[in-house]
N, C-alpha and C positions, 0 to 999 in steps of 0.2 A: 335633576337628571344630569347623569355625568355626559359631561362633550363628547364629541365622536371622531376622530381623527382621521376625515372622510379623502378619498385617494382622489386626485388631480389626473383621470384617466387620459385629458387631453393635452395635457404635457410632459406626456410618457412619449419612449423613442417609436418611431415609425421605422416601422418594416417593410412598407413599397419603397422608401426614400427614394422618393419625387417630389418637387414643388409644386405645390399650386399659386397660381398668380392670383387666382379670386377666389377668396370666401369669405360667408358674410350673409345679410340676412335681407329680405327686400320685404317692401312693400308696407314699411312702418308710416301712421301716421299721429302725426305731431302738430298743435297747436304752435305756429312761432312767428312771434310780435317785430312787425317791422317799423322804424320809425326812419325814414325817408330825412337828409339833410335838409332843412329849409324848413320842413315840415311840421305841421301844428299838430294833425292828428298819427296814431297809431294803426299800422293795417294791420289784421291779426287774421297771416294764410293757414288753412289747414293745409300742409304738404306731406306729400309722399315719398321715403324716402329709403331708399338701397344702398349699405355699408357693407363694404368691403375690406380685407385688406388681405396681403400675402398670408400662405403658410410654410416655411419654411421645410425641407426634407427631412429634417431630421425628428420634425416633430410630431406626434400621432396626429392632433388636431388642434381648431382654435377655439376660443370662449366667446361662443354665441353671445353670451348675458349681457357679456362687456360692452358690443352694440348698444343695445336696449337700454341696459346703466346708464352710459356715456348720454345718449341722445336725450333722452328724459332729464338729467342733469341738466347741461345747456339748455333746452326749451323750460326750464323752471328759471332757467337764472333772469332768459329775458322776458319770463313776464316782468319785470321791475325794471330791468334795463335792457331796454329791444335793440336788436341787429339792426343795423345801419343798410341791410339788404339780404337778397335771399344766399346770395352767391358767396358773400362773408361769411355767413352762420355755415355753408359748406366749409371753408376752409378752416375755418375754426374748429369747426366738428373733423376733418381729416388729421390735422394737426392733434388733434386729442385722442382721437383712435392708436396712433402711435405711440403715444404714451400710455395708452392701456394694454397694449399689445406688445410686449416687450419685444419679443422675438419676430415681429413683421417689419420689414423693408420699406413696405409702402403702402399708404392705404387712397381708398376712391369711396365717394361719398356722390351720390345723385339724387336732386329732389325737382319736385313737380307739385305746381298750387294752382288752383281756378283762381282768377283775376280777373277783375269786370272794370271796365270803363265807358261813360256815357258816351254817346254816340246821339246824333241827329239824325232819324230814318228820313227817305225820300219825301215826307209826309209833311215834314218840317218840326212833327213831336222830337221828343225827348226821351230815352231807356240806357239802360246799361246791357251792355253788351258781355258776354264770357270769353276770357282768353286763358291760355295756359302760359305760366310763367314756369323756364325752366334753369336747372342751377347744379352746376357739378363742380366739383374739387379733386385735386391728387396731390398728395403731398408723398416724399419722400424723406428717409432717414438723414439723409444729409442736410433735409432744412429748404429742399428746395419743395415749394405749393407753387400750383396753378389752379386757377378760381375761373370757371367759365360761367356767364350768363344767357338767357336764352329766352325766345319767344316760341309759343304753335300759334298759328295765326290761319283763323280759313277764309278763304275769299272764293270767288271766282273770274273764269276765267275763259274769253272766247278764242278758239281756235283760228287764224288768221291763212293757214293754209286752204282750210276747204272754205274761206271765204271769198278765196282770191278765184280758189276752183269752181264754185258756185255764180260768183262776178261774172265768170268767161263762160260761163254754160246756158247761164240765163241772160246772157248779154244785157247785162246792168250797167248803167251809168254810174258811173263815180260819184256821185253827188249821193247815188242811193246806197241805204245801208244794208247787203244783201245775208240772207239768212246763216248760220256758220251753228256747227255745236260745240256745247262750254263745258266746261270741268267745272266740279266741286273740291278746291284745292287746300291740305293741310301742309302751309308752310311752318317749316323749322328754322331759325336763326338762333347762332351761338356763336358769340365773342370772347376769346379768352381777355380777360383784363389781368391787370399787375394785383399783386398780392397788399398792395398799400393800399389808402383809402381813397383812388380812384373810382367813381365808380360812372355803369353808364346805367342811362333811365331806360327802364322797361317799357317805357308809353313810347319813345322813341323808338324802338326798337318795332315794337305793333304798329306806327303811324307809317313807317319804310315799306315793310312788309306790306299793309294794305295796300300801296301805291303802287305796290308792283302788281297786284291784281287790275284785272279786267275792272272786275268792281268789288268792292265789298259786299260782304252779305249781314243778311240781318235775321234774328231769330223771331221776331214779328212782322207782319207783311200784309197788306191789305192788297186787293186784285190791282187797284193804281198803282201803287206800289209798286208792287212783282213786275208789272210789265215797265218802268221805270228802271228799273236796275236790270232788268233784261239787255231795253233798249240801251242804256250807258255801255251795257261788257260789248256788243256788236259793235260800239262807236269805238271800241277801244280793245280792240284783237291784242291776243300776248301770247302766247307759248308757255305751256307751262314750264 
């Protein structure tokens, strides 16, 4: 069968000629192997992931594929050789967008993985808990990247003002811990780090976060329990 000399409709001239700042494709999921410094074993996150980059005015449109290409490349390379972290394989992957994308300025790459870490419930057992690890990159033509890392973290969290208003209504002693209502809270945390191989740990990141809740919560719970971590968020009112 003779070849086909198939037309490049999307880097034919544009006729709105206006830029677009995003486009790009979301919601890809990828299999990619972290190996932690220090570290014996391999974690291997499923992450979620939205590639972007400019389209410049002059150009009809950009090549979808080239996303999906790109990302699938990298995630094969480090099955054999895993990312030093999630936030890397972002910039790595922005930085390479641009070179797929001849004619973009600047590209953004954002990913998101379930992450579990053992945890001690009130009970004194032992489980792994679910967290979200979060991870973005921008890179620009000039060569300049910024790589950010990030945590979701849910906790809760007792309300300290209708405590105080609760205290003075029910004329409570200070000693007693009086009733207040709590929040079910999903914190975000994101640190831009340096584009070198600085990097900072993700468990730090979730152990902060926790401490700024009332209390932590836990995805199993027996009635001692429950009322345990009740009692803890009241002894320890926050704002959200």
């Amino acid at each position: 069968m003779n070849s086909i000399d198939l037309p490049d409709v999307q880097a034919g001239p544009s006729h709105s000629k206006f830029k677009l700042t995003r486009v790009g494709v979301t919601g890809v999921k990828k299999l990619v192997h972290v190996k932690r410094p220090q570290a014996k074993n391999v974690i291997s996150l499923v992450a979620k992931m939205d590639l972007f980059v400019d389209l410049p005015a002059f150009q009809k449109g950009s090549h979808m594929s080239r996303n999906l290409e790109l990302v699938s490349e990298i995630t094969d390379k480090h099955m054999k050789t895993p990312v030093q972290d999630l936030e890397t394989f972002c910039a790595n992957t922005a930085e390479r967008l641009l070179e797929k994308h001849e004619y973009a300025t600047r590209s953004e790459i954002k990913a998101e993985a379930d992450y579990f870490l053992e945890r001690t419930y009130p009970s004194g057992y032992k489980g792994f808990e679910p967290y979200k690890l979060v991870a973005e990159a921008r890179a620009k033509k000039n060569g300049e990247t910024k790589k950010l890392i990030g945590v979701k973290v849910i906790g809760m969290t007792a309300c300290p003002c209708a405590m105080e208003i609760i205290r003075k209504i029910g004329e409570y002693k200070n000693k007693i811990v009086p009733p207040t209502h709590n929040q079910r809270n999903i914190t975000t945390v994101m640190i831009e780090v340096p584009r070198n191989n600085i990097t900072i740990d993700a468990n730090d990141l979730i152990d902060l976060s926790e401490e700024a809740f009332s209390s932590p919560t836990y995805s199993i719970l027996k009635r001692g329990e429950e009322g345990q971590i009740v009692y803890n968020a009241h002894k320890n009112p926050k704002f959200v």
